[in-house]
C-alpha positions as CSV (number, residue, x, y, z in Angstrom):
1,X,-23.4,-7.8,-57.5
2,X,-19.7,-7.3,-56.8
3,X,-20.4,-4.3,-54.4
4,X,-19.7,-1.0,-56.9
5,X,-22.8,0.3,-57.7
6,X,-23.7,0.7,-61.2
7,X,-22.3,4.3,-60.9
8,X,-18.3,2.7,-60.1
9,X,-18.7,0.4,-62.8
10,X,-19.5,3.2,-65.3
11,X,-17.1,5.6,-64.0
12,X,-14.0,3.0,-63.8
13,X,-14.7,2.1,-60.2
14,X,-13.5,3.2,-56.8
15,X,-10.3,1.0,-56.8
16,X,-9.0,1.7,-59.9
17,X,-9.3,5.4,-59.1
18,X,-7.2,4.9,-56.3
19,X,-4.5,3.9,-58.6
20,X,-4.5,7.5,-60.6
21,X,-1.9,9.8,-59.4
22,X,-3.8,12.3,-57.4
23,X,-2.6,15.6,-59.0
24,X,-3.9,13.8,-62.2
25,X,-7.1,13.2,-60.5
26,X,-8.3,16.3,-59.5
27,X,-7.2,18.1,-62.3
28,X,-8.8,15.9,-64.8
29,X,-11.7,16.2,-62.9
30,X,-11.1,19.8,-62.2
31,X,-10.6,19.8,-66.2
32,X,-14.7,18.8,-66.5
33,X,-16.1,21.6,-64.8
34,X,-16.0,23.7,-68.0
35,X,-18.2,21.3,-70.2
36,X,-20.3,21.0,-67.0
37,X,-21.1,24.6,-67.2
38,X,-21.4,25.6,-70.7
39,X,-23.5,22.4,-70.8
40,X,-25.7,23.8,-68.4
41,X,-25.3,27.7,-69.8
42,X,-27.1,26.1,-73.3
43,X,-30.2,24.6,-71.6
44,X,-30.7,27.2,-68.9
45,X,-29.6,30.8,-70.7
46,X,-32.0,32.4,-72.9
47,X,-31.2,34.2,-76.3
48,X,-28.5,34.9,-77.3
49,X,-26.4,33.7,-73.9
50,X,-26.9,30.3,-74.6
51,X,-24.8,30.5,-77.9
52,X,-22.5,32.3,-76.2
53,X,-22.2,29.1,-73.7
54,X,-22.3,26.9,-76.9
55,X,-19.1,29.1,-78.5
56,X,-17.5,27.8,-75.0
57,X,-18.1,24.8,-75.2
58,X,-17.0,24.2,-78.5
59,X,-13.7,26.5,-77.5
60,X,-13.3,24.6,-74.9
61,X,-13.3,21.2,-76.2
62,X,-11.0,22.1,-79.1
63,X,-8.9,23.1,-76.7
64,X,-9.4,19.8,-74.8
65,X,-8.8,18.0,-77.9
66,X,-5.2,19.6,-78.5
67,X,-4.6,18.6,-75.0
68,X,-5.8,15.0,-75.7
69,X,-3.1,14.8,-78.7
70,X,-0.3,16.2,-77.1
71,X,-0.2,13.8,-74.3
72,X,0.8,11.1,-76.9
73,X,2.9,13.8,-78.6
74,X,4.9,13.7,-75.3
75,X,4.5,9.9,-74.3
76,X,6.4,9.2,-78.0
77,X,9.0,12.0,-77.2
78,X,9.5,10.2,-73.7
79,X,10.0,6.7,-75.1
80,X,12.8,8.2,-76.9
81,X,13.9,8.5,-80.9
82,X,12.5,5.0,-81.7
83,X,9.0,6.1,-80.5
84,X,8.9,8.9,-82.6
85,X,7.0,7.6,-85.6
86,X,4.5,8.9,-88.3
87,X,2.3,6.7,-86.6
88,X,2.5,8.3,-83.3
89,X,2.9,11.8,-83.9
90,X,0.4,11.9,-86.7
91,X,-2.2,9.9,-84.1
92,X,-1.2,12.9,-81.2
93,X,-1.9,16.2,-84.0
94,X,-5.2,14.3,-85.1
95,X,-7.2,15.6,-82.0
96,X,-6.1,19.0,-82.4
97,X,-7.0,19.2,-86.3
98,X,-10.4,17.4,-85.2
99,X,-11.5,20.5,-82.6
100,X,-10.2,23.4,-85.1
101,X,-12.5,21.7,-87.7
102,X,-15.4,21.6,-85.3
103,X,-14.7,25.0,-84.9
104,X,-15.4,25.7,-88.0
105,X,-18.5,23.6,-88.9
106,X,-22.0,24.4,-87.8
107,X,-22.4,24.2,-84.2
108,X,-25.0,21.4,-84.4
109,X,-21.8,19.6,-86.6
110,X,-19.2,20.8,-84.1
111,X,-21.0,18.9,-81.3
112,X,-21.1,15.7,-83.1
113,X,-17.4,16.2,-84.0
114,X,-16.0,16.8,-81.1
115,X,-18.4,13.5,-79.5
116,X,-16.8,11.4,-82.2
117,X,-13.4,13.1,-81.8
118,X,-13.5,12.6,-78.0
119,X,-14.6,8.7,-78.4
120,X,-11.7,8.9,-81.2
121,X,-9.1,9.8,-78.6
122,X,-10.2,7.7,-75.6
123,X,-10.4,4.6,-77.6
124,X,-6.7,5.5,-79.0
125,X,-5.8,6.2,-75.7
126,X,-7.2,2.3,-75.1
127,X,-4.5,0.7,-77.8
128,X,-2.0,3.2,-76.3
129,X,-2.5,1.6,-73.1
130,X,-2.2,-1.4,-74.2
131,X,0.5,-1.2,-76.1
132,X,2.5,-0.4,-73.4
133,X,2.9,3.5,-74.2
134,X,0.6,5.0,-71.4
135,X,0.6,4.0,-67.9
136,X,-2.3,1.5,-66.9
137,X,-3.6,4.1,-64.8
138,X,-4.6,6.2,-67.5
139,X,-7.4,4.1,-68.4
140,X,-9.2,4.7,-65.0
141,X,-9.5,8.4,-65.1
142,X,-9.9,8.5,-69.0
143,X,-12.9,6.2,-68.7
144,X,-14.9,8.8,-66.3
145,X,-13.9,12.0,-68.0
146,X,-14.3,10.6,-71.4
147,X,-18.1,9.4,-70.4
148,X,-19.1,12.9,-68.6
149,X,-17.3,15.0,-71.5
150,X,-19.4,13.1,-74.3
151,X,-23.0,13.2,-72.1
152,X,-22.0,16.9,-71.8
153,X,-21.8,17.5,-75.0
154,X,-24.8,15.6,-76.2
155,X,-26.6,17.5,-73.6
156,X,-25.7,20.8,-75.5
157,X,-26.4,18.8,-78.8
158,X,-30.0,18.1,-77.5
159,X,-30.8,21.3,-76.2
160,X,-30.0,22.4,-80.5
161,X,-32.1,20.1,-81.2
162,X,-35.1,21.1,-78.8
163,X,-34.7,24.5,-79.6
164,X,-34.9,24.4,-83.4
């Protein structure tokens, strides 16, 4: 074994966290205590708090979402006219059009929405990186957050199910 524990390989590792701007750290990090919550508002609250906690949730990660797009919103406005493209700014809006849908849907369906739209975004995030559009960097904190935000939401997506 390389010396990580199965937890830093899973979360990106120790060393490429190092690399991650620390403003952008602790925020993004910051940014999880929310889902962690809500998450834990669903399985714990009785009726009708814990839908309440759901409703957050799902608020929540809309607004997440919209966050999500707009970064590559502003990455394409950064790499200047050239990088403004259908391509790119229809990519960056998807997120946001994604969470008002699961808004909208049935909260068991919102939860699966926002879990696809949140593996959606990371893996586009992926192909931005590689592309050269985002910073490598970006990887290593989008791999955690993107990991804890779906179990989070899964978690409220089982507790549905256990209730029904």
């Amino acid at each position: 074994m390389s010396g990580k524990g199965a937890l830093g390989n899973a979360m990106g590792g120790k060393a490429a966290l190092a690399a991650v701007p620390r403003p952008a750290l602790v925020l993004g990090f910051a940014g999880l205590i929310p889902f962690l919550a809500s998450t834990l508002g669903v399985w714990i609250a009785g009726y009708p708090q814990s839908l309440a906690a759901l409703d957050i949730q799902l608020a929540y990660g809309a607004v997440i979402l919209s966050f999500m797009g707009a970064v590559h919103w502003g990455l394409a406005m950064a790499g200047g006219p050239k990088a403004m493209s259908f391509h790119r700014l229809g990519w960056s809006v998807a997120p946001a059009l994604a969470g008002w849908l699961a808004l909208l849907l049935n909260p068991i369906y919102g939860l699966l929405l926002m879990v696809a739209g949140f593996a959606g975004v990371y893996f586009g995030d992926l192909r931005s990186i590689a592309a050269g559009n985002a910073p490598a960097w970006y990887k290593a904190l989008r791999k955690p957050l993107t990991i804890i935000v779906i179990a989070s939401l899964a978690s409220s997506y089982g507790a549905l199910v256990v209730r029904l």
